[in-house]
C-alpha positions as CSV (number, residue, x, y, z in Angstrom):
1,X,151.3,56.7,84.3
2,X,151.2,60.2,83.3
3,X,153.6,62.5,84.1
4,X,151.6,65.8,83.0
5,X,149.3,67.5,85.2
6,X,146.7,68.2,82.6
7,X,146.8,64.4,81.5
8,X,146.8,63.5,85.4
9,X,143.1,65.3,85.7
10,X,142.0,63.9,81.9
11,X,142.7,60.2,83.3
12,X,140.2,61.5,86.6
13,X,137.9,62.5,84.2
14,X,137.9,59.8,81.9
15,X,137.6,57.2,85.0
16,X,134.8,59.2,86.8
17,X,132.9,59.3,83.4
18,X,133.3,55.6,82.4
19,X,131.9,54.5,85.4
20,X,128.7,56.9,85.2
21,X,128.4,55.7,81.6
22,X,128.9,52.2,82.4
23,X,125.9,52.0,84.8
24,X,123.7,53.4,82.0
25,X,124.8,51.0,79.4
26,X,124.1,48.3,82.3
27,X,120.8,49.1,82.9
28,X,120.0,49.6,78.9
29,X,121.6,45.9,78.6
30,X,119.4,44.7,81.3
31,X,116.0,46.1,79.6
32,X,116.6,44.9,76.2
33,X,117.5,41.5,78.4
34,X,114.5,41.8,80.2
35,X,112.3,42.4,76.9
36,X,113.4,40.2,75.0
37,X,112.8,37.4,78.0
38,X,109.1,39.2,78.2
39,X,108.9,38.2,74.4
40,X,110.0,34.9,74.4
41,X,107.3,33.9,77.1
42,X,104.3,35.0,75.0
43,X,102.4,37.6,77.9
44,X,101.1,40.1,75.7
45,X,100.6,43.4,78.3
46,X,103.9,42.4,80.2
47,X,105.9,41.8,76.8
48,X,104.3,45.7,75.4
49,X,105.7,47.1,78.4
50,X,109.0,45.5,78.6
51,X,109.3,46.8,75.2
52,X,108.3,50.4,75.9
53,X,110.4,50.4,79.0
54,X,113.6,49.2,76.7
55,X,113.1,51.7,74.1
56,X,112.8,54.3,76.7
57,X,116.0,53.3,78.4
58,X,118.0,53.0,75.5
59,X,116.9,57.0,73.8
60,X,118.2,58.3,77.0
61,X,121.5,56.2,76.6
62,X,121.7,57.4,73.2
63,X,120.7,61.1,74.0
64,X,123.4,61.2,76.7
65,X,126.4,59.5,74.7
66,X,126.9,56.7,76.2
67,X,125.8,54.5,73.0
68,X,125.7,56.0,68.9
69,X,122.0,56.8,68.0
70,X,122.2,54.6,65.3
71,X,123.0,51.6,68.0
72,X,120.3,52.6,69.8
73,X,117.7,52.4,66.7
74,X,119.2,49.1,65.6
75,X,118.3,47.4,68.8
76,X,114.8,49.2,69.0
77,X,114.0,48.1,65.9
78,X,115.4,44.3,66.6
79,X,112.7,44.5,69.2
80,X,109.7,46.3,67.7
81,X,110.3,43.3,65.3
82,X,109.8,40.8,67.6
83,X,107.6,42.1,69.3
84,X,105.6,42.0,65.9
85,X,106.4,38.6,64.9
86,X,105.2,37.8,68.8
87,X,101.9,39.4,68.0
88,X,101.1,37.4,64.9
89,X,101.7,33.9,66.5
């Protein structure tokens, strides 16, 4: 435990922020989840919005901090891909 007063409030901080953050990265997790399910059962309008609503969710993620922009690409394109490949069949 810290002994300075400054590192006192830092660890507040740092606690107050990780759990705001981790609600955000839940809920990112559980869109892509939620996509990807959408994909794998073949409804085309449900899947296209599942999509949508994952990219969505995981720009503001990224805009906010709470994952790298280059994390949050990666998995959009993972899906746009699949998505694409779910098209074709």
């Amino acid at each position: 435990m810290a002994n300075i007063t400054s590192q006192i409030k830092r660890n507040k901080q740092n606690e107050k922020r990780r759990i705001r953050n981790r609600v955000a990265r839940g809920s990112a997790r559980t869109a892509v989840k939620k996509a990807q399910v959408q994909l794998e059962s073949g409804q085309s309008e449900e899947t296209k919005k599942s999509v949508l609503e994952a990219i969505s969710v995981l720009d503001k993620a990224a805009q906010k901090g709470i994952i790298h922009k280059n994390n949050a690409a990666r998995r959009k394109s993972r899906l746009m891909k699949s998505l694409a490949t779910a098209k074709s069949k």
